[in-house]
Biotite code that builds the C-alpha atoms (Angstrom):
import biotite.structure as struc

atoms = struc.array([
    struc.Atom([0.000, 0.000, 0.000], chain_id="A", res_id=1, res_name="UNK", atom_name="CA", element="C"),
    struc.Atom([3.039, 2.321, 0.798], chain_id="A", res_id=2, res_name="UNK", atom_name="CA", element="C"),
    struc.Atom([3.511, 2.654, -3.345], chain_id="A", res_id=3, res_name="UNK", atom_name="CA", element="C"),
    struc.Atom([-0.083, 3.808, -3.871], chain_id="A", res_id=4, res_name="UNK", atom_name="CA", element="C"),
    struc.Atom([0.444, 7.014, -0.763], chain_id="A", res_id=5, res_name="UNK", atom_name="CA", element="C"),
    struc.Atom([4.375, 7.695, -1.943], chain_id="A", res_id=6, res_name="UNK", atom_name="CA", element="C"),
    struc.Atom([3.872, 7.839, -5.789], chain_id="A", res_id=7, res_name="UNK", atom_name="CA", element="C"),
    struc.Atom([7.324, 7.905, -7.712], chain_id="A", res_id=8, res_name="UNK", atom_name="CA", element="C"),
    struc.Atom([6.968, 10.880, -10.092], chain_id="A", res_id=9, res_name="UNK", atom_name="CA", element="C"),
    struc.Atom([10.655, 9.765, -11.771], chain_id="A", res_id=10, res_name="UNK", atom_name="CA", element="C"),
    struc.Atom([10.067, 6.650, -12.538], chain_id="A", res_id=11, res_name="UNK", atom_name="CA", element="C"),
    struc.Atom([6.296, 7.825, -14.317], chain_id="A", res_id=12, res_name="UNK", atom_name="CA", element="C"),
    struc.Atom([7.915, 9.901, -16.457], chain_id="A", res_id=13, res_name="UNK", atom_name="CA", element="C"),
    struc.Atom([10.940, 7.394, -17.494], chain_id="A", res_id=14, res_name="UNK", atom_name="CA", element="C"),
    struc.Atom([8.149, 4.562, -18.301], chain_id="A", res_id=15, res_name="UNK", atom_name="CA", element="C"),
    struc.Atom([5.900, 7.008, -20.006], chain_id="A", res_id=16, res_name="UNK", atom_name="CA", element="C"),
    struc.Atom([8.988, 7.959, -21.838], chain_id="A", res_id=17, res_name="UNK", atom_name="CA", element="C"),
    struc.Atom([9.668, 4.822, -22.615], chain_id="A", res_id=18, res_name="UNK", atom_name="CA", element="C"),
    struc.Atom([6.726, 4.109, -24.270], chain_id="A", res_id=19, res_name="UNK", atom_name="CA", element="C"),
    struc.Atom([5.977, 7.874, -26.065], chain_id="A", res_id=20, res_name="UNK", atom_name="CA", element="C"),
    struc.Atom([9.355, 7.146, -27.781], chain_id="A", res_id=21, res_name="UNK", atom_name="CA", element="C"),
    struc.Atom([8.204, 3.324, -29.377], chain_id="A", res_id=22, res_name="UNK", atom_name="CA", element="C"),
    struc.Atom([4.911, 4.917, -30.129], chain_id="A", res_id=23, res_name="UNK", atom_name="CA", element="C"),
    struc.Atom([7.001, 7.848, -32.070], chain_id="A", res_id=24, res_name="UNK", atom_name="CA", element="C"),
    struc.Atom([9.132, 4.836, -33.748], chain_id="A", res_id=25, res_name="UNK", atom_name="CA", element="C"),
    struc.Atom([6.188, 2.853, -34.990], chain_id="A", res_id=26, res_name="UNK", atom_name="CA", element="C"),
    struc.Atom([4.589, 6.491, -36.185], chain_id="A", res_id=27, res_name="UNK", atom_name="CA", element="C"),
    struc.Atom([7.523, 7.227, -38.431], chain_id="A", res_id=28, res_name="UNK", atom_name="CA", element="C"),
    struc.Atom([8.144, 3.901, -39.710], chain_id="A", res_id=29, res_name="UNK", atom_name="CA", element="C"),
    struc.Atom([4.176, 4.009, -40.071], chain_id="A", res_id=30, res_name="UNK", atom_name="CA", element="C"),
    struc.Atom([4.288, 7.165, -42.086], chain_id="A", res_id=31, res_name="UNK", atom_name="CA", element="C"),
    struc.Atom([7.504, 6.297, -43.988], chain_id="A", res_id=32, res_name="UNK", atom_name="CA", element="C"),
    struc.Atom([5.350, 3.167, -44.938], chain_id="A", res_id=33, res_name="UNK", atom_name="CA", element="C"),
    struc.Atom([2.394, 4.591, -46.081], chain_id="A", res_id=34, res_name="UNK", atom_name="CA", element="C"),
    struc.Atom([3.618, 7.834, -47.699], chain_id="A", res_id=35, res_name="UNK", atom_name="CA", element="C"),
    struc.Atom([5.558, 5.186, -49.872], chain_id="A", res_id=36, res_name="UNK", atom_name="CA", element="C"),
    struc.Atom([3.399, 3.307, -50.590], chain_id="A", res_id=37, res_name="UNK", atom_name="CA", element="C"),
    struc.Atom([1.285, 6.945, -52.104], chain_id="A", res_id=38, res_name="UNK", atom_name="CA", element="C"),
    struc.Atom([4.208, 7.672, -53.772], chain_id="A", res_id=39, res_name="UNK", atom_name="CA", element="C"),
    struc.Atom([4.471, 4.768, -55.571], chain_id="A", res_id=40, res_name="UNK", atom_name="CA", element="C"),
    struc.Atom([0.653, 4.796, -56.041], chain_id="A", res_id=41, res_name="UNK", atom_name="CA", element="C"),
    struc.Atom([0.851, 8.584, -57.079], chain_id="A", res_id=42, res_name="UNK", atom_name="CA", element="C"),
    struc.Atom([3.818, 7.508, -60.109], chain_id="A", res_id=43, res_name="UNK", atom_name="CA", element="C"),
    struc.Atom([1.328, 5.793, -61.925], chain_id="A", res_id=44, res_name="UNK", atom_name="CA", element="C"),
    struc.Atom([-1.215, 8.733, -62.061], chain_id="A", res_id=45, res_name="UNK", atom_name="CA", element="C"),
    struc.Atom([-1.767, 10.145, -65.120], chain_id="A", res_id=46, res_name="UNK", atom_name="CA", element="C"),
    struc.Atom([-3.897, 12.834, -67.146], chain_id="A", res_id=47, res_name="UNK", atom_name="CA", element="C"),
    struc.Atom([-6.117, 10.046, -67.730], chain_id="A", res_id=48, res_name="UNK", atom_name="CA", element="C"),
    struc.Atom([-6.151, 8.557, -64.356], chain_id="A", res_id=49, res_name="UNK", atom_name="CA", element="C"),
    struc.Atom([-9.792, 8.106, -63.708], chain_id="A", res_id=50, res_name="UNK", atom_name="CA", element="C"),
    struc.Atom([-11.048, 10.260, -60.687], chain_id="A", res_id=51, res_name="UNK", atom_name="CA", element="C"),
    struc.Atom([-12.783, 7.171, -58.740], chain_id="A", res_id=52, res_name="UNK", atom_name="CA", element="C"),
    struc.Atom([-9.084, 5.965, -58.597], chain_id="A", res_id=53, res_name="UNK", atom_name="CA", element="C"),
    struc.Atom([-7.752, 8.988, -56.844], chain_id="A", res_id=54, res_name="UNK", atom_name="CA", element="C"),
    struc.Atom([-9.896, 9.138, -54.744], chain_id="A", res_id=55, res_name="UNK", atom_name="CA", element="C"),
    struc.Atom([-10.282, 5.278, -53.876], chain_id="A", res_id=56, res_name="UNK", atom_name="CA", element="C"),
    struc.Atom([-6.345, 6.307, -53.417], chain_id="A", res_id=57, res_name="UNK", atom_name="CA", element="C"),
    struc.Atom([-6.741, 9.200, -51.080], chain_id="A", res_id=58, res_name="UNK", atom_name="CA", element="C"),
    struc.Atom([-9.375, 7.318, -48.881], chain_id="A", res_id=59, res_name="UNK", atom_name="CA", element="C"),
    struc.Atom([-6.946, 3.828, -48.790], chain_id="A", res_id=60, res_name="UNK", atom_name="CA", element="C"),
    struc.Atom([-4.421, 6.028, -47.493], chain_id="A", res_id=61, res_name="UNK", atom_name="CA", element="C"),
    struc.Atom([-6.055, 8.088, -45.167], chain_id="A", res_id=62, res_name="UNK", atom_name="CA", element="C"),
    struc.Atom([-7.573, 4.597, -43.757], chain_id="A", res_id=63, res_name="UNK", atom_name="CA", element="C"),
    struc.Atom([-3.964, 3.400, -43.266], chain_id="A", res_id=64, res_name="UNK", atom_name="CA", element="C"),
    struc.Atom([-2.976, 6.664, -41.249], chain_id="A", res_id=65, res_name="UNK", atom_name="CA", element="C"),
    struc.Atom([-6.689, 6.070, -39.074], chain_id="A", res_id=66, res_name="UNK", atom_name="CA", element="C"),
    struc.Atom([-5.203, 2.173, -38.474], chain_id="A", res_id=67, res_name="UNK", atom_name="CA", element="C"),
    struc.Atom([-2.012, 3.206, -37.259], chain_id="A", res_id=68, res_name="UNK", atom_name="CA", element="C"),
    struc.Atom([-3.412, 5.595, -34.642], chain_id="A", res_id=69, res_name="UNK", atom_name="CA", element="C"),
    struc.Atom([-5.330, 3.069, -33.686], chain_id="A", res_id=70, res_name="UNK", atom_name="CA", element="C"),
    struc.Atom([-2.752, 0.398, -33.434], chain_id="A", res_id=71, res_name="UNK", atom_name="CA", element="C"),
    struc.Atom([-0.724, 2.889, -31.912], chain_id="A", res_id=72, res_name="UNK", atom_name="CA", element="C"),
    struc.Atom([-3.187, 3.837, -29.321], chain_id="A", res_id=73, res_name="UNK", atom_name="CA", element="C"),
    struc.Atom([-3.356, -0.200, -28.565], chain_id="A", res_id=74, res_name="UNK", atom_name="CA", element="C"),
    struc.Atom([0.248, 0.046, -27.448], chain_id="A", res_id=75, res_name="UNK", atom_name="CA", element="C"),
    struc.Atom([-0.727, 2.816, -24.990], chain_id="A", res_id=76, res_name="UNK", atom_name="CA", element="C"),
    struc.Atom([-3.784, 0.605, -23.622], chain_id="A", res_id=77, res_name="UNK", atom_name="CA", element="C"),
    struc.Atom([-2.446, -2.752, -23.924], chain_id="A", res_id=78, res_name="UNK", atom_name="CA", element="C"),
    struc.Atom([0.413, -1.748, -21.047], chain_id="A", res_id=79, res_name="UNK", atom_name="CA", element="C"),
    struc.Atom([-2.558, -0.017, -18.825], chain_id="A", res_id=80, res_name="UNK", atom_name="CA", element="C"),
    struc.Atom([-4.326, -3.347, -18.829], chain_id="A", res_id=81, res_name="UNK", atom_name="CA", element="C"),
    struc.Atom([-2.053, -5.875, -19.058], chain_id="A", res_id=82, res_name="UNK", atom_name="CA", element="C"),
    struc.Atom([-0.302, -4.279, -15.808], chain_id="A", res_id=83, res_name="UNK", atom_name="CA", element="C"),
    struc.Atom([-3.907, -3.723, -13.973], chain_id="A", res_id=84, res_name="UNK", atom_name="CA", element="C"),
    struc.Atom([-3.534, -0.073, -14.010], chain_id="A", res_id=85, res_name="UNK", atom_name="CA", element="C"),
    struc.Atom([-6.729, -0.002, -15.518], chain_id="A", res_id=86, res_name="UNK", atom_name="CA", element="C"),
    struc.Atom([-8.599, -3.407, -15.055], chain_id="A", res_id=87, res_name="UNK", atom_name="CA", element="C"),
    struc.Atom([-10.266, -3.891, -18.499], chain_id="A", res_id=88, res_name="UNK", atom_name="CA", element="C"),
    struc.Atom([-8.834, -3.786, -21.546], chain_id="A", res_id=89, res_name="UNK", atom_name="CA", element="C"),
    struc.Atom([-12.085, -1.636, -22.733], chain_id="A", res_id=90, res_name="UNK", atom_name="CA", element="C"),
    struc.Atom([-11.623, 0.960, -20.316], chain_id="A", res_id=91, res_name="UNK", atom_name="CA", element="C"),
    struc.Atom([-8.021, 1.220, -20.977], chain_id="A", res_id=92, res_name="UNK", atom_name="CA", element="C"),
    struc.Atom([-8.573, 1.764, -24.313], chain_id="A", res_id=93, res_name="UNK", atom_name="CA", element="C"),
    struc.Atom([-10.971, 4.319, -24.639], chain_id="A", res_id=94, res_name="UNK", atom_name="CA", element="C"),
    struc.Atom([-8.834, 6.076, -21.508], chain_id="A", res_id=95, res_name="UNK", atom_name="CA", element="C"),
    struc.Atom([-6.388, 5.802, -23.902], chain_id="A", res_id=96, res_name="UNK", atom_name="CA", element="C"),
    struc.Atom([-7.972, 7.693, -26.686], chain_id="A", res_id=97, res_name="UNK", atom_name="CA", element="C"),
    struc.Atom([-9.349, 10.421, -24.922], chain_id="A", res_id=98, res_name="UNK", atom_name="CA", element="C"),
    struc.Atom([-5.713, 11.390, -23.688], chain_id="A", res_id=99, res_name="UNK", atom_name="CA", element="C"),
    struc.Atom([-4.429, 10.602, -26.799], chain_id="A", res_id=100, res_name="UNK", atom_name="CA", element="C"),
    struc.Atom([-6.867, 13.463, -28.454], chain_id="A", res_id=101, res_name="UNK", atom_name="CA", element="C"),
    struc.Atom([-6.789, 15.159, -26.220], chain_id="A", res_id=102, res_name="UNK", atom_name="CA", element="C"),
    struc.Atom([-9.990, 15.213, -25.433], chain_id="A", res_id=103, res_name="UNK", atom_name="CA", element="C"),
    struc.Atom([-9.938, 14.086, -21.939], chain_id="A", res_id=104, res_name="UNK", atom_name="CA", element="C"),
    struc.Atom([-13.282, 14.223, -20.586], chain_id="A", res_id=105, res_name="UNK", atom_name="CA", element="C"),
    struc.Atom([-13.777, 10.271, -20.250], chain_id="A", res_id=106, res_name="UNK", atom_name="CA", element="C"),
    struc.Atom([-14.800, 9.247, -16.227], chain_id="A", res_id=107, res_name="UNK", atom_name="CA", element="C"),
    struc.Atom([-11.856, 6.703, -16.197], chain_id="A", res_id=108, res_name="UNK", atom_name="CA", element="C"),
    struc.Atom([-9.094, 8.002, -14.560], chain_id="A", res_id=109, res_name="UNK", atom_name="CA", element="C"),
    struc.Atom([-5.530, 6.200, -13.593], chain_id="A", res_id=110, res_name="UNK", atom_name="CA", element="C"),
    struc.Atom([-4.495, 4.836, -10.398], chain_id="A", res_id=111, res_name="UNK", atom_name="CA", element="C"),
    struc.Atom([-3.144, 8.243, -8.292], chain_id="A", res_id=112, res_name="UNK", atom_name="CA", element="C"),
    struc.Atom([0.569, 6.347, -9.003], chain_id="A", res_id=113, res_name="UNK", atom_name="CA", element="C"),
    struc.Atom([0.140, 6.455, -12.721], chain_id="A", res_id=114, res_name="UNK", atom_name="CA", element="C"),
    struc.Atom([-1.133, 9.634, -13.221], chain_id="A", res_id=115, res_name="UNK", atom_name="CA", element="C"),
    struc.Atom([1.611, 11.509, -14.890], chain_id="A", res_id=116, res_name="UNK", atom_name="CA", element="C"),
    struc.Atom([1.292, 9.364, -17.869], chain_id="A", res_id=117, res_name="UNK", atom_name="CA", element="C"),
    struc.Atom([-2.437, 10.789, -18.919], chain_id="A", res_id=118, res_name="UNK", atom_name="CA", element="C"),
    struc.Atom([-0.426, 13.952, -19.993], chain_id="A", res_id=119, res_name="UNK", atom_name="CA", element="C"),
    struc.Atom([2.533, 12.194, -21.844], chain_id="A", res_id=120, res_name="UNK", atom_name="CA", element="C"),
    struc.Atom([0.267, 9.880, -23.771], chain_id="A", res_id=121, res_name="UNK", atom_name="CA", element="C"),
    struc.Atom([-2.078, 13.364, -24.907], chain_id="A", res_id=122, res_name="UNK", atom_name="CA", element="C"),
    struc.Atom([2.061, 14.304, -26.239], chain_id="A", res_id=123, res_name="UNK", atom_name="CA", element="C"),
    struc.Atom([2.439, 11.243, -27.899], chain_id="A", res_id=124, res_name="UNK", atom_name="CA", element="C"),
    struc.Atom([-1.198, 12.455, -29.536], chain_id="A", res_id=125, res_name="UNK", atom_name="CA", element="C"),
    struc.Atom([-0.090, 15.746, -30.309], chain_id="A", res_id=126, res_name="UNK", atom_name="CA", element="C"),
    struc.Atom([2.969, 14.265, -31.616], chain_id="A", res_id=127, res_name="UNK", atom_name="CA", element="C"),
    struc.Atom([1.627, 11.896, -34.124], chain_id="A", res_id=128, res_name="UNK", atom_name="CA", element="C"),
    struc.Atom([-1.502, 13.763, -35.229], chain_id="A", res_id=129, res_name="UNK", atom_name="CA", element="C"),
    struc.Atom([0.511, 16.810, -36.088], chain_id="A", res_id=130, res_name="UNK", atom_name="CA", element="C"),
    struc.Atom([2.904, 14.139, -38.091], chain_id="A", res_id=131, res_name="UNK", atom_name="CA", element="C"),
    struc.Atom([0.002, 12.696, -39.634], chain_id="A", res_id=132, res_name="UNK", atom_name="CA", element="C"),
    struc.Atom([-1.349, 16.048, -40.362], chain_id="A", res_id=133, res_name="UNK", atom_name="CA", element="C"),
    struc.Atom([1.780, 17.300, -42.164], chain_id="A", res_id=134, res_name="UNK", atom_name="CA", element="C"),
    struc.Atom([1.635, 14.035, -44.603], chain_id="A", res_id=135, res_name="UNK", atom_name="CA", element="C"),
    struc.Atom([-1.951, 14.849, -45.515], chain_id="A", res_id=136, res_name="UNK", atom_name="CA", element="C"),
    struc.Atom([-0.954, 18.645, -46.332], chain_id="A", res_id=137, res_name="UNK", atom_name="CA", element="C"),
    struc.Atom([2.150, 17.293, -48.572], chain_id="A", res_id=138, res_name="UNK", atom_name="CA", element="C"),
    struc.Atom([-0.597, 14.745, -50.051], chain_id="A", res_id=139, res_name="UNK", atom_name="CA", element="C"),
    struc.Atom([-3.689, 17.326, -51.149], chain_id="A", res_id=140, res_name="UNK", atom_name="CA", element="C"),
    struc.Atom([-0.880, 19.603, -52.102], chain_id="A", res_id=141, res_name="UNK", atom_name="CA", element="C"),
    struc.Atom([0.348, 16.530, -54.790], chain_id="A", res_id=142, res_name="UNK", atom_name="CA", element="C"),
    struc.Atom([-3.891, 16.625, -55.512], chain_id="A", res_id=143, res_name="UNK", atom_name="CA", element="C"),
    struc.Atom([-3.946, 20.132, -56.085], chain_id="A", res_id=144, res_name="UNK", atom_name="CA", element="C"),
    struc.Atom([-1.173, 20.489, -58.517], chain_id="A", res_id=145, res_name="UNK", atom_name="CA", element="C"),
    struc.Atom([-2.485, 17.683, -60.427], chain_id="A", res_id=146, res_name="UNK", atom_name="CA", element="C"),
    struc.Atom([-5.829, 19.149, -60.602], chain_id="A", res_id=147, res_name="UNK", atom_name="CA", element="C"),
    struc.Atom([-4.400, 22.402, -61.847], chain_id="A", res_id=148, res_name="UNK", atom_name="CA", element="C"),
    struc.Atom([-2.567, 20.768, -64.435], chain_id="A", res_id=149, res_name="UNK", atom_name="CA", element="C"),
    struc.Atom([-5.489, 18.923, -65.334], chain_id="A", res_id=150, res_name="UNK", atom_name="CA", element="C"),
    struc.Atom([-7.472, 22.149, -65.746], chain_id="A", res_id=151, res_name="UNK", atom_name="CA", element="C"),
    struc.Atom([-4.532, 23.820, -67.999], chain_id="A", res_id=152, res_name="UNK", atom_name="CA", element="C"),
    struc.Atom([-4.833, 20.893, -70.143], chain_id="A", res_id=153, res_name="UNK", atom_name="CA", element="C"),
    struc.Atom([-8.681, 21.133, -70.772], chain_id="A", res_id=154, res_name="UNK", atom_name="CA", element="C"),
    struc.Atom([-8.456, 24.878, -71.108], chain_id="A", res_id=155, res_name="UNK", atom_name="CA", element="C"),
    struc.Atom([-5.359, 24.594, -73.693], chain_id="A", res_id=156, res_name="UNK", atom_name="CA", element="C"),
    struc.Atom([-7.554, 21.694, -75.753], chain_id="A", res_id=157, res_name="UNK", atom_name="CA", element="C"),
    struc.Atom([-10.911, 23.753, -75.356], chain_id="A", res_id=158, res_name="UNK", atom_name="CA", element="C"),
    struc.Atom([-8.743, 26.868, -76.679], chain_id="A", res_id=159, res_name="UNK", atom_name="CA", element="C"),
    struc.Atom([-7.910, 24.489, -80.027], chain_id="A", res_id=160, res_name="UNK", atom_name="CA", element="C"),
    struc.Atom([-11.321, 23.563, -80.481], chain_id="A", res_id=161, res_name="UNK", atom_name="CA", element="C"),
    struc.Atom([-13.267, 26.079, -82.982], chain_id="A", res_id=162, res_name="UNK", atom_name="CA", element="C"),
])
């Protein structure tokens, strides 16, 4: 019982670390994945690239980035329950994601001990969303530039037309 009245903030902090710095890992070998993987996808576009196919592109990759916060999340919640910090594995995951949006309004709060790792896993959020954010900026920017090319091309062959 003494551990649960003399909390160790140091050792919080150093497993929360621990933890936001795997969940970064996965995240960029995530993203490095998946913006590939676009790339790749994104060579093969051309002007006559069907638009059913960019988009079916655009929502395949936006599902991948949704799956790995989610799989990343599971990393946070899997510890929580696995270690009875939270005693089901459905309350530790959805305490989970509302730190890890930042949300935080959920009525499942960590042991008094724990604590100090609510904040570090909204970080890891923070983190990872504005990561994730970034790639989809860099991706509708590729979109845009392809439909203003696009829309050069059928001005140019409307100009030829009599």
């Amino acid at each position: 019982m003494d551990h649960l009245s003399n909390p160790n903030p140091v050792f919080e902090i150093f497993v929360g670390t621990l933890v936001l710095i795997v969940i970064i890992f996965v995240h960029g070998v995530g993203i490095r994945t998946i913006s590939l993987q676009f790339s790749k996808s994104w060579a093969r576009v051309t002007s006559t690239t069907s638009h059913w196919r960019l988009n079916l592109m655009l929502a395949v990759t936006i599902a991948a980035l949704a799956i790995l916060h989610f799989v990343e999340t599971l990393l946070w919640a899997v510890p929580l329950y696995v270690r009875d910090i939270i005693p089901s594995m459905r309350d530790s995951y959805y305490y989970v994601l509302e730190s890890y949006t930042t949300l935080g309004e959920g009525n499942i709060a960590l042991p008094d001990r724990w604590r100090l790792l609510g904040p570090i896993i909204a970080m890891s959020g923070l983190f990872t969303f504005g990561w994730t954010g970034s790639v989809l900026v860099s991706i509708m920017t590729d979109f845009g530039k392809f439909d203003r090319l696009q829309a050069r091309r059928e001005r140019v062959e409307e100009d030829k037309t009599p």
